[in-house]
MILO-64759 format. One record per residue (C-alpha): residue in three letters; x negated, y, z. Coordinates in steps of 0.001 Angstrom, whole numbers, plus 500000, padded with zeros to 6 digits. Each point is the difference from the previous one (the first is absolute). Example, Ala and Ser with C-alpha at 12.3 -4.5 7.8 and 13.67 -1.06 7.14 Angstrom:
BEGIN
ALA487700495500507800;SER498630503440499340;
***
This chain:
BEGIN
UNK250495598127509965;UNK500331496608497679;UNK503019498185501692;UNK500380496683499315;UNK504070499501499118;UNK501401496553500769;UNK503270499750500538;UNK502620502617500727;UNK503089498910501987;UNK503270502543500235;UNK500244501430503255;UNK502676497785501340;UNK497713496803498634;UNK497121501518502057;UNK502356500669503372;UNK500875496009499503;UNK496778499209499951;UNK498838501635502916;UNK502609498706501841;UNK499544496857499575;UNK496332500311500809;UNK500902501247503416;UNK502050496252500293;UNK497547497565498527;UNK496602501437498307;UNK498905497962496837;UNK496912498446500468;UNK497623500815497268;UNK499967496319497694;UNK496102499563498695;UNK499293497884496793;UNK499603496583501268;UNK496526499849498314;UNK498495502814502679;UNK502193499236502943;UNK498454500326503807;UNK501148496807501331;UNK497191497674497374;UNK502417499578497443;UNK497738501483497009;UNK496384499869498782;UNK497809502735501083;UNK496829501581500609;UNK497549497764501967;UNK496792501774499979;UNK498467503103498194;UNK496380500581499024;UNK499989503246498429;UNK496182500903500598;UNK498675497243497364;UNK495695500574498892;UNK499841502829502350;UNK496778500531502035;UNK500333497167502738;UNK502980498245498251;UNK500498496728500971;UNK501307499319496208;UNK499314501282496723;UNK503426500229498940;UNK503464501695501414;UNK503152497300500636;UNK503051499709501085;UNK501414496927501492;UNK503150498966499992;UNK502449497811502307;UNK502953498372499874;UNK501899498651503341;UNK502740498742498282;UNK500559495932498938;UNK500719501115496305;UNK497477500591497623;UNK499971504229498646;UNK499960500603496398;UNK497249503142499474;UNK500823500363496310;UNK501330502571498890;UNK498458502286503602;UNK497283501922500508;UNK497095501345502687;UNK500517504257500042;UNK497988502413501807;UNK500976503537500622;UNK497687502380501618;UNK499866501273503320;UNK501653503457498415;UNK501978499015497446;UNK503851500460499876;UNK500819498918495807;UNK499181496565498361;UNK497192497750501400;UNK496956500698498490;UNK498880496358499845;UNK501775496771498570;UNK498658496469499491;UNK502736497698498646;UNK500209496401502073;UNK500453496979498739;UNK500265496318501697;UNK501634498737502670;UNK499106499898503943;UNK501458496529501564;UNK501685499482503195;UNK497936501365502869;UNK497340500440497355;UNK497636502807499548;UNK499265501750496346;UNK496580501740499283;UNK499918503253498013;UNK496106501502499410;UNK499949503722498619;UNK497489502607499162;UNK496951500553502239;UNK498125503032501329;UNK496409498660498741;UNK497616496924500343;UNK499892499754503679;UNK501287496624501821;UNK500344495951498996;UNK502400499164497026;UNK503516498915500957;UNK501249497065499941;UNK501974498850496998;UNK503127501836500093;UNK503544499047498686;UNK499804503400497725;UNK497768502245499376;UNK501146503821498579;UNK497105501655500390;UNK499892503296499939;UNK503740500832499537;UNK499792499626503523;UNK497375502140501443;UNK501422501426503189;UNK498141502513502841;UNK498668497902502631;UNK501451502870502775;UNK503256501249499229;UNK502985499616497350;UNK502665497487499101;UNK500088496381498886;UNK502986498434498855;UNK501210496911499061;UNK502516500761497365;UNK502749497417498156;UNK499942502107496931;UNK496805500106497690;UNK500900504333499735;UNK498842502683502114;UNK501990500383502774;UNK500452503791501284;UNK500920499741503794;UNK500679502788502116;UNK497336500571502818;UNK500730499750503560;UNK500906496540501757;UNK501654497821497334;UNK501383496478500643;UNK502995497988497918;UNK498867501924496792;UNK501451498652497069;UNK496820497695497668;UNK497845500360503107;UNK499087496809501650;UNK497710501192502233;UNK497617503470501095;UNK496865500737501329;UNK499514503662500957;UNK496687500222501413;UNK498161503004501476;UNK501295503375499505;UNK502047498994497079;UNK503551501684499616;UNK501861496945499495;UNK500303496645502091;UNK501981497975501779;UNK501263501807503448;UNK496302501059500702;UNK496628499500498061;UNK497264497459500659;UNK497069500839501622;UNK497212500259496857;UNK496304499145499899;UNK498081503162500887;UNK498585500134496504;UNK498738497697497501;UNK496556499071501646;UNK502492498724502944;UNK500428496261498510;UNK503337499132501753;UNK502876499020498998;UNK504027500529500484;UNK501058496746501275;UNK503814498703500962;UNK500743497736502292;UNK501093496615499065;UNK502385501845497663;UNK502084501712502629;UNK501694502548498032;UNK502048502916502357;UNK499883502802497648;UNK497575501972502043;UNK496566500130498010;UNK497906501327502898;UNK501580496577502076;UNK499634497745497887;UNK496482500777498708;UNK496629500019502355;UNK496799500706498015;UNK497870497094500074;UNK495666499137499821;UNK500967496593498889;UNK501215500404496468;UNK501857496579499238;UNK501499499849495841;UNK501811496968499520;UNK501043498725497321;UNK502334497739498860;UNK497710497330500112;UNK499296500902503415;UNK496570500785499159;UNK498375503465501855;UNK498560500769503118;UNK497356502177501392;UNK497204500508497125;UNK496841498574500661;UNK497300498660497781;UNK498493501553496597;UNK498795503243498504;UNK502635502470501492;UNK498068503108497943;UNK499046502208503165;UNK495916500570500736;UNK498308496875501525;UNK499729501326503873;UNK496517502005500975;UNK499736500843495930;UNK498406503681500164;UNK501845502800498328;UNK498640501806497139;UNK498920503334500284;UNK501864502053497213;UNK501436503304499146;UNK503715501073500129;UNK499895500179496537;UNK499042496148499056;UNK502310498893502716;UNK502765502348498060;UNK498717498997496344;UNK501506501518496612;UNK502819498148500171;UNK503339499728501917;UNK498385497136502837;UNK497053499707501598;UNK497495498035497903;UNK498719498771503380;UNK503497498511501252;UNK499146497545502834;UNK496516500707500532;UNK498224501630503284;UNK499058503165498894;UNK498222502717502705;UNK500094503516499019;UNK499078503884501135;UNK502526503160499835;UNK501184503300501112;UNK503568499363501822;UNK502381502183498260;UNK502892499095501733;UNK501304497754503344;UNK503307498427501167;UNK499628498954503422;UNK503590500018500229;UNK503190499977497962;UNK499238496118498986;UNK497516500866496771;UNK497359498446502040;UNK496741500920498609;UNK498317503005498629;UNK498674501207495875;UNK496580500225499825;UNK498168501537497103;UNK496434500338498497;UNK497730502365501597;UNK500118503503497575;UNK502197498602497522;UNK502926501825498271;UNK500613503670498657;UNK499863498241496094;UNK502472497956498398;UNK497613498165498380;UNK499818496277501643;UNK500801497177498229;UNK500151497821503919;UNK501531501869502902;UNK497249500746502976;UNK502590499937502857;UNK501882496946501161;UNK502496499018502854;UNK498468497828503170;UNK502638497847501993;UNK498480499815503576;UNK503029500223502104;UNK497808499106503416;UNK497344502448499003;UNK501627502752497955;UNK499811501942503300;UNK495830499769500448;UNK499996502706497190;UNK501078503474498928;UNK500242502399496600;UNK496624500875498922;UNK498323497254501810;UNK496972498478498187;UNK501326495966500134;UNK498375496275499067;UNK502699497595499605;UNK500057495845499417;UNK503062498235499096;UNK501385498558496698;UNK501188501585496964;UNK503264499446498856;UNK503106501311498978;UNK503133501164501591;UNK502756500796497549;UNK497857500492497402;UNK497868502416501875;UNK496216498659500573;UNK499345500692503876;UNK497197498290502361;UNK501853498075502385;UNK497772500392503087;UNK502447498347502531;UNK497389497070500550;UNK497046502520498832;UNK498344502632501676;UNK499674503634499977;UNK496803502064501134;UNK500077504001500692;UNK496291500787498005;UNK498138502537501854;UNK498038501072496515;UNK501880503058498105;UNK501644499876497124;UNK500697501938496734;UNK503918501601500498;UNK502264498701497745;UNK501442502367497772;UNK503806500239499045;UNK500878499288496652;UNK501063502673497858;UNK501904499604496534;UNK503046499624498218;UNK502443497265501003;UNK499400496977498762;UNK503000498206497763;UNK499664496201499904;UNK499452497542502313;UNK496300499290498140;UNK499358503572499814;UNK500610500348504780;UNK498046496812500351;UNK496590500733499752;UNK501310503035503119;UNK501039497261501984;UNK499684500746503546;UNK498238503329499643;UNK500147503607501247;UNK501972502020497556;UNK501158503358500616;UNK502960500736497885;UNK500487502764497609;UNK502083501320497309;UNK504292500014500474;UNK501176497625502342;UNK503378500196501391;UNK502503497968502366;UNK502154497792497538;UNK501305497371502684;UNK500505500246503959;UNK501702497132500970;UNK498021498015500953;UNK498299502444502400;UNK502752499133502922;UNK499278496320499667;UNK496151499489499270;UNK498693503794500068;UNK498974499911496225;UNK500984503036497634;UNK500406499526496224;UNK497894502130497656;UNK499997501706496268;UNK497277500657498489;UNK500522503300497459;UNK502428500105497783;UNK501926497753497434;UNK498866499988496274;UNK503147498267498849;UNK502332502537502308;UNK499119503698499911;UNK499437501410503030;UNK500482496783502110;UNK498015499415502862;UNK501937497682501466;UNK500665496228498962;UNK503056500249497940;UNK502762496397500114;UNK499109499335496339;UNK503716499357499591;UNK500372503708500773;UNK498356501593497398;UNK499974497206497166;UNK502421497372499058;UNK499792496336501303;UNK497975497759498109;UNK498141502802498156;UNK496325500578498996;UNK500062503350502074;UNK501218498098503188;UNK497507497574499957;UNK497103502551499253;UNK501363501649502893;UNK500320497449502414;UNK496040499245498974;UNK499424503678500611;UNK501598500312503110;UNK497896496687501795;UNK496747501761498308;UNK500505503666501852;UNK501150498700503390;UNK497496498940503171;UNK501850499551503696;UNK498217502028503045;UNK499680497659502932;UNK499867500894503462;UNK496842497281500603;UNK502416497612501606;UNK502209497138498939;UNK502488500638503043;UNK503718499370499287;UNK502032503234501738;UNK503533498637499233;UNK499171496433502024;UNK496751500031501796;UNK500796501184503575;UNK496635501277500917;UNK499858502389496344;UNK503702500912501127;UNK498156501765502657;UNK497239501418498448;UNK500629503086498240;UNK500803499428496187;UNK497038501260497961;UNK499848503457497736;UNK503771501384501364;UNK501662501800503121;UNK503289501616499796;UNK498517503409498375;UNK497504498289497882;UNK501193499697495965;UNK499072496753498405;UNK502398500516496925;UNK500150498460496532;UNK499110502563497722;UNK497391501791502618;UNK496254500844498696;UNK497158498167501981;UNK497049501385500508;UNK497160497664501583;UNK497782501472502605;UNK498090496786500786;UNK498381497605497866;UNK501787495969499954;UNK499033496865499369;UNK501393498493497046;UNK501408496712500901;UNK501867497187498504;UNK503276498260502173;UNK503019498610499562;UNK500328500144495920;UNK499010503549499850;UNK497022502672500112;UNK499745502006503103;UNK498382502918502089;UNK498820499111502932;UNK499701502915502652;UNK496574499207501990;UNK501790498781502873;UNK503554498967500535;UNK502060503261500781;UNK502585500669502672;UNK502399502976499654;UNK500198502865498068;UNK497076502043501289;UNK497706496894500469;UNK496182501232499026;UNK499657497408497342;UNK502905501115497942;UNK498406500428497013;UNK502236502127497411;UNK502622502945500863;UNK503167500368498265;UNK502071502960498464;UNK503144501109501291;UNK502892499375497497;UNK503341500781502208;UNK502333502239498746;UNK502922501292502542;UNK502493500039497034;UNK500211498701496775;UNK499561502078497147;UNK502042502611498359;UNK502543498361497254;UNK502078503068499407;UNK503710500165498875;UNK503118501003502490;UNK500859495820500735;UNK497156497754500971;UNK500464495815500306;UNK497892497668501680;UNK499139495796500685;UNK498978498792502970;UNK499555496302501286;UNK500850500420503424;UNK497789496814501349;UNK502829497738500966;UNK501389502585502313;UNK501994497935502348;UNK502080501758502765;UNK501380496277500731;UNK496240499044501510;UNK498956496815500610;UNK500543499840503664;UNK503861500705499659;UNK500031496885497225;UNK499292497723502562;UNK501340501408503267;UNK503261501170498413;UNK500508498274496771;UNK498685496471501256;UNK497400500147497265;UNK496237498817499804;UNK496630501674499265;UNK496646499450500016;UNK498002503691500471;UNK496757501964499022;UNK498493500643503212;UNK497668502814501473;UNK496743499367501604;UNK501569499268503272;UNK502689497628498475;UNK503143502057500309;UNK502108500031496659;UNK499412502909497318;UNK501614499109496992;UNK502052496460498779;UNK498747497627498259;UNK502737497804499098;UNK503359500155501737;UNK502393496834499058;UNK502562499992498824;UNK499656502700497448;UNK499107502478502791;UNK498513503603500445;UNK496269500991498129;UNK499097502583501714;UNK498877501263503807;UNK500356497353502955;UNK501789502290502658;UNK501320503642500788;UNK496455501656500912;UNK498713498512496343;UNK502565500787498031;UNK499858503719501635;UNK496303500365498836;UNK500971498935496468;UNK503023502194499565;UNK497725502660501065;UNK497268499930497440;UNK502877499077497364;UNK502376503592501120;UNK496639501860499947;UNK499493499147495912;UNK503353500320498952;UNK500625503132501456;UNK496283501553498673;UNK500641498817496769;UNK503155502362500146;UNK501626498087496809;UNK504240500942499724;UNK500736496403498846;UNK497910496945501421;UNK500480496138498829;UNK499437497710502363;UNK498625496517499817;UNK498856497543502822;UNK503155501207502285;UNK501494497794502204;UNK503628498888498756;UNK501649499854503080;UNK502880497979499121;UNK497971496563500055;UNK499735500746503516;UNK503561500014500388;UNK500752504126500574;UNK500941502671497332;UNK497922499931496938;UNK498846503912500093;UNK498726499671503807;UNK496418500042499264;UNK500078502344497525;UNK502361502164502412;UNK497155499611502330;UNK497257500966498267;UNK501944503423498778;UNK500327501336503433;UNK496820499216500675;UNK499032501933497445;UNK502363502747501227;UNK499106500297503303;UNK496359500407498906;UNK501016502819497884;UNK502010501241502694;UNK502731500514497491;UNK503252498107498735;UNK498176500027496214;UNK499941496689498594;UNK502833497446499376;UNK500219496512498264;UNK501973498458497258;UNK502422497774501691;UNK500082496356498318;UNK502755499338497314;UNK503051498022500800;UNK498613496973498014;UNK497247498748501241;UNK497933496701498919;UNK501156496858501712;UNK496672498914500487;UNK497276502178501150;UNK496458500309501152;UNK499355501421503313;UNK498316503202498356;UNK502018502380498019;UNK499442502831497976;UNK501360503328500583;UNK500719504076499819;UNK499617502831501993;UNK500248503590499014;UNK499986503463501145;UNK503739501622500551;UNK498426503356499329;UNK498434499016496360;UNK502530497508498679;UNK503334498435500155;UNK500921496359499059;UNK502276499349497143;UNK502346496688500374;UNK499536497260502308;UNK497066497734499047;UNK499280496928498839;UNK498091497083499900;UNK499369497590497093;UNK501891496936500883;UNK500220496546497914;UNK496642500287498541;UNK498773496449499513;UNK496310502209499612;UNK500158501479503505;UNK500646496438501938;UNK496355500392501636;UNK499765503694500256;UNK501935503015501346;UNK502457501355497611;UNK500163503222498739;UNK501862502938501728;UNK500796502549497804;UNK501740504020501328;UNK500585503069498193;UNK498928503032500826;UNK500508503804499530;UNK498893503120501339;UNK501152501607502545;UNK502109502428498809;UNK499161499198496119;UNK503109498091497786;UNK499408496790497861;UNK497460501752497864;UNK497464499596503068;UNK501231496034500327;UNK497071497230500123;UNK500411496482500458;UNK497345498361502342;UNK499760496119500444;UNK497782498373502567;UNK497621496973499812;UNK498364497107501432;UNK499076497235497217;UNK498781496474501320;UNK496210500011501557;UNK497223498819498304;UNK499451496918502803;UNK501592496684500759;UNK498861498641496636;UNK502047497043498785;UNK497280498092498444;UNK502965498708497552;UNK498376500149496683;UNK503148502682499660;UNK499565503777498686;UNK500108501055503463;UNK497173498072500932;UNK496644501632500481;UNK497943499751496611;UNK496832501435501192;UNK500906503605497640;UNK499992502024503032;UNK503897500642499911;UNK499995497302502893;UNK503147497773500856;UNK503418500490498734;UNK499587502683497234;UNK502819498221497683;UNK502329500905502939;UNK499053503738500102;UNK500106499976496637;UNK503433498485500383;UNK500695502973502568;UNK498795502511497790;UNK502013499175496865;UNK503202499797502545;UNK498830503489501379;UNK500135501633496764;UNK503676498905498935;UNK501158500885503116;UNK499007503515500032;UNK501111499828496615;UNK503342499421501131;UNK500010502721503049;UNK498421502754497641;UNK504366499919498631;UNK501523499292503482;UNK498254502533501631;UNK500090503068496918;UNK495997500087499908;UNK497047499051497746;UNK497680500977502826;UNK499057497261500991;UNK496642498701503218;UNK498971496465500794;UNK498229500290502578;UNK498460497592502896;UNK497607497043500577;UNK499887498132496743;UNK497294497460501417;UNK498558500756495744;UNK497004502148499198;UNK500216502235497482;UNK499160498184496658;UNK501650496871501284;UNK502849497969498017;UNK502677501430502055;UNK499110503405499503;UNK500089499847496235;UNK503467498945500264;UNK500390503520501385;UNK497855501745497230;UNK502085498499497455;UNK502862500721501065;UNK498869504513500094;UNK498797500141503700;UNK497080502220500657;UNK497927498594503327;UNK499550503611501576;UNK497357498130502308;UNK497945498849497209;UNK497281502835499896;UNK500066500328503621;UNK498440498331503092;UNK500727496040500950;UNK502029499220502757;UNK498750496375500881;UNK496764498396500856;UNK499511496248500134;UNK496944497579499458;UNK497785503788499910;UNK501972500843496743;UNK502387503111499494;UNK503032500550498034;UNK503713501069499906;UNK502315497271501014;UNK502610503011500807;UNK501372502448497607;UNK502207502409498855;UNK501317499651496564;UNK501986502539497932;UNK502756499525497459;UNK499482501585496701;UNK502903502327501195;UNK498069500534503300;UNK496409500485498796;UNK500350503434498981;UNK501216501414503309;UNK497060498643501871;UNK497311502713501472;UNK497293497613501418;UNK499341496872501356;UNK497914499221502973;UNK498680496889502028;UNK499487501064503639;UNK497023497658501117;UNK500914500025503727;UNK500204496086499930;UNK498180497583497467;UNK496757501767501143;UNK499857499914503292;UNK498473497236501853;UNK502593497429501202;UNK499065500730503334;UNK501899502742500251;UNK503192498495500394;UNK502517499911502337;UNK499556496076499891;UNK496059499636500885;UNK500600501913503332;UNK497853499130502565;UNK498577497819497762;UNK496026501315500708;UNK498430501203502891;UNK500689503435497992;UNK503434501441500152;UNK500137501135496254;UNK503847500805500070;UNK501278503613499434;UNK503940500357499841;UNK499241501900496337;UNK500832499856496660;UNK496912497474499067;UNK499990496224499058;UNK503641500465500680;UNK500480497382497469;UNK497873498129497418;UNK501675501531497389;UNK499480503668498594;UNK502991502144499763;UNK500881501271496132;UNK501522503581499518;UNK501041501914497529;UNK501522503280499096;UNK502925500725497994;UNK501238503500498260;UNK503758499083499898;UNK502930502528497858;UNK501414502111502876;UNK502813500279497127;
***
């Protein structure tokens, strides 16, 4: 898991704190500029829908207002969106400029959706299309910095450079709850505030509104009235055309605006699931690959999407336009007719997959039934919106690849061979929808629906073949090319499930030889201290992930520096099942730890949850086998609330001196130092000695936006890299040092290096004569639908020759997230099993080692 690493009190800092909290909780201070009581400017009104069909204006705005009897310097701020999904940077920024006076309002005009509505008034500034947000769900922000802010999701209030928030719809990020949003972009309302009230609670404070009011700060605005708005004059007849002039040869609709009435076979409907509308496509079209215009194309008709059915024969009225860049007929004011004359089938397309966005568009909207190698390369988004990430064959720039590789993992920042395969990977990947744009993580009735494509013994897994049994519909949504099943799915055995998927689970990892085996595993923030005893013993606070039903799963954020992992006892029982299960079937003689609760911020004996966790793992085995490495005498003063650590098998090895932690290094003041024990065999002498150190560098997240080398710089390494690489060099002299103190030149690093494998901090390992034994195996990490190896296993030149085999155990990465102990009771579906799977969302490393018995 990426943590994000503020702070790190001692223990007896963090016992002061809490006890003061219990006497007088500190009231959270917001910048004055987006304070609740009217002391700041803020959001007024949002039009996000701008030139859409019905739009009351062509163009998008934002209007600002300030309460306050001081004028507000903009300069120097800007307007940010963030989409409904995202969880890094914002995706949009328009720099401000000007100034909005005393009870004044400020005018900002953006991009615009198309030619529909009247123009808008003069505005105070206009950006254009810098700001070009969706009209039903995602994140606007009014920022006082003119750089991309990267907020974490969830409620968010008193944010440091945020004045003010508007989380709309079923965006991820708000202010206490979202706004109600416009139903889509043909519904021309707006998100309006009232008379500035501000009380941090987005779906309070906004109402959506028919009367669209931008004001500037001239006052001028109003309702729109008068002139050429763009639409059709009313009674205009449509024109009678084919689905492939409405679709032209080019990315939009040649006909954009205009009534248009066309004829076609329905090849797929979504009553339900919130699509609204149905594909239709040209009667006997298909088979070829030969079009130069696509003969299928989406129809929005939310009030008549139920008059028809697959196969029908339709006639449909309504205006062509474009949704996110994909050309649909939106029929919601139109008409749709059930034709009683038969019709040509339509035939499936048929072909090799198409690579550029100019080489899918003239398939727009059509029946395709997929051939050639396609396999699973991303699940996770299958427990939140029921979509599966796909590969098409294999990699020409990595042999044998058939996944999509983290071009940091298998090239070097910056270089030729990462770009090309960063271009490669967005050319052989497609998402399979489930016909549906239903939100399973928030949306109460989708909570209890069953979550499309998996049950509890269906395999989804990264890595699994796919084999497609039904034809799709080729669709465009949300930024990316789709399948569309042809009609939304429910469940795992649902009839429209169009594709099957291979069975990739192995019960143990494979073989790695020698007589000594050692293994990493990030434990998930495995917290016997839960969440629930924080507060009710410890006088703590936490906000919580909740289950369908609202009852506490897993923490979200527990103050002051609190617990990370489950909420309560009957939580924290299912997660230490699934996480015994894998250690003990990945039968390892030495495991390193990372992502363990340190017990001692909490107040107790620093070892408690790692003494925990080892009879757990006992008692499972029904047999006193493992023990842990007790912490040194000298600790770090000041430590996070995870901790990395050892356990072992009594019957395979023997620690060798006490351990120890490296303490004073300015490099590990945001990360968890290194802990370092000896080892031996059992009954072997010095000769069978190796030195293993354990790992966690800093994450990749909380970017400081600093200009500073640990701010993001768009290579791919992400956010502080000059700190790991700061960690790495400090790594390396320290087991430079221990290789004398403990007699050995056999020397593991080992643990979650948050670095992929041709990464800056990495090479400070290859430079210095480590091998990466997980190089030339599997990944142990998936994130944005890209695989690699933040986790490894690297061998000193002393150690290198001793090792067997190496081995990545993919019980975690690729399985869907659904799996985990923390999304119980999430769905309708119980999908937990107390077993080894999604344990974590890390991949344990192993490897074997042939030690000198003398």
């Amino acid at each position: 898991m990426r943590t994000t690493h503020l702070s790190r009190p001692s223990a007896a800092v963090a016992a002061a704190v809490l006890a003061a909290a219990l006497v007088a909780p500190a009231a959270s201070a917001a910048p004055a500029a987006s304070a609740a009581d009217g002391s700041g400017v803020v959001i007024n009104e949002a039009y996000l829908s701008g030139g859409s069909a019905n739009a009351a204006y062509t163009t998008k705005f934002v209007e600002l207002y300030n309460p306050t009897d001081a004028a507000v310097s903009l300069d120097g701020w800007s307007l940010q969106y963030r989409s409904a999904t995202g969880d890094a940077e914002s995706h949009g920024l328009a720099p401000l400029t000007g100034t909005v006076e005393p009870g004044g309002h400020f005018l900002i005009s953006g991009g615009s959706n198309g030619g529909n509505g009247a123009e808008l008034p003069a505005a105070d500034l206009e950006v254009g299309g810098s700001f070009n947000p969706s009209g039903t769900r995602g994140t606007v922000i009014l920022a006082e910095t003119d750089t991309r802010l990267s907020l974490p999701t969830g409620s968010i209030t008193g944010v440091e450079n945020v004045a003010d928030l508007l989380g709309y719809g079923s965006s991820n990020t708000f202010e206490t709850a979202p706004a109600t949003a416009p139903s889509g972009n043909s519904d021309p309302r707006s998100l309006n505030r009232a008379d500035g009230v501000d009380t941090d609670d987005n779906s309070a404070d906004f109402t959506l509104s028919s009367s669209v009011t931008p004001t500037s700060s001239t006052g001028a605005g109003g309702e729109p009235g008068g002139g050429d708005d763009g639409s059709e004059e009313p009674g205009e007849p449509a024109v009678a055309v084919d689905i492939a002039e409405i679709q032209g040869d080019g990315g939009r609709t040649p006909l954009y605006g205009e009534a248009v009435s066309t004829r076609g076979v329905v090849t797929a409907a979504f009553p339900t699931g919130g699509l609204d509308g149905f594909f239709i496509q040209t009667p006997g079209t298909g088979g070829d690959m030969e079009a130069t215009a696509s003969h299928g194309v989406f129809v929005y008709a939310p009030s008549l999407v139920s008059e028809v059915a697959v196969d029908d024969h339709v006639e449909v009225t309504g205006t062509a336009t474009e949704y996110y860049d994909l050309t649909q007929i939106d029929a919601s004011s139109g008409s749709v007719g059930v034709l009683d004359e038969p019709a040509e089938a339509v035939k499936p397309l048929t072909g090799p997959w198409p690579e550029t966005d100019a080489e899918r568009e003239p398939f727009e909207s059509m029946l395709w039934q997929p051939e050639g190698d396609w396999t699973v390369a991303d699940n996770y988004s299958l427990n939140q919106y029921g979509e599966i990430g796909l590969s098409f064959g294999t990699s020409s720039l990595v042999e044998g690849e058939a996944l999509l590789p983290q071009p940091t993992d298998v090239a070097p920042a910056g270089s030729e061979l990462a770009a090309a395969v960063e271009a490669e990977n967005a050319q052989r990947s497609i998402t399979l929808d489930d016909g549906a744009s239903a939100d399973y993580l928030r949306n109460d009735a989708a909570k209890d629906s069953p979550l499309p494509y998996l049950d509890a013994s269906t395999e989804i897994r990264v890595g699994a073949e796919v084999t497609f049994t039904s034809p799709v519909v080729l669709h465009y949504g949300f930024d990316t090319w789709r399948f569309q099943p042809r009609e939304q799915v429910t469940g795992a055995d649902h009839p429209a499930v169009p594709a099957s998927f291979s069975e990739t689970r192995t019960e143990a990892p494979a073989e790695v030889g020698g007589d000594v085996t050692l293994a990493s595993f990030n434990v998930l923030n495995y917290f016997p201290t839960t969440g629930a005893e924080f507060v009710e013993q410890l006088g703590g606070t936490c906000s919580w992930y909740t289950d369908r039903e609202g009852d506490p799963v897993g923490t979200n954020r527990c103050n002051p520096d609190g617990p990370r992992g489950a909420a309560d006892a009957e939580n924290f029982e299912r997660q230490e099942a699934k996480i015994v299960a894998a250690v003990n079937a990945l039968d390892a003689d030495v495991v390193s730890l990372e992502e363990i609760e340190n017990s001692a911020a909490f107040g107790k004996d620093r070892d408690v949850a790692l003494a925990t966790l080892t009879d757990a793992l006992n008692e499972d085995l029904g047999a006193d086998a493992w023990a842990f490495v007790p912490s040194p005498a000298d600790v770090p003063a000041d430590e996070d609330v995870i901790r990395t650590a050892f356990i072992y098998k009594k019957a395979a090895v023997k620690p060798i001196d006490e351990s120890v932690i490296l303490t004073g290094s300015d490099a590990f003041s945001n990360a968890r130092e290194p802990l370092a024990q000896a080892f031996q065999t059992k009954h072997g002498n010095s000769k069978s000695r190796f030195l293993a150190i354990v790992n966690h560098f800093k994450s990749k997240g909380s970017n400081p936006n600093d200009g500073s080398g640990n701010a993001d710089s768009g290579d791919g390494q992400g956010a502080w890299n000059e700190a790991r690489v700061a960690q790495a060099e400090a790594l390396v002299a320290f087991a430079d040092e221990l290789k004398q103190d403990r007699n050995t030149e056999k020397v593991f690093l080992t643990g979650d290096f948050n670095s992929y494998t041709q990464e800056d901090p990495m090479q400070v390992f290859h430079d210095a004569g480590y091998t990466n034994l997980g190089a030339a195996t599997d990944h142990t990490y998936l994130y944005g639908g890209l695989v690699g190896s933040l986790d490894h296993i690297l061998a000193s030149e002393g150690a290198a020759g001793h090792v067997t085999g190496s081995t990545v155990w993919d019980i975690n990465a690729d399985e869907p997230v659904a799996l985990e102990y923390s999304r119980f009771n999430y769905n309708l579906t119980d999908l937990y099993t107390a077993d080894a799977y999604r344990a974590s969302d890390h991949d344990p490393a192993l490897v074997g080692l042939a030690l000198p018995k003398k």
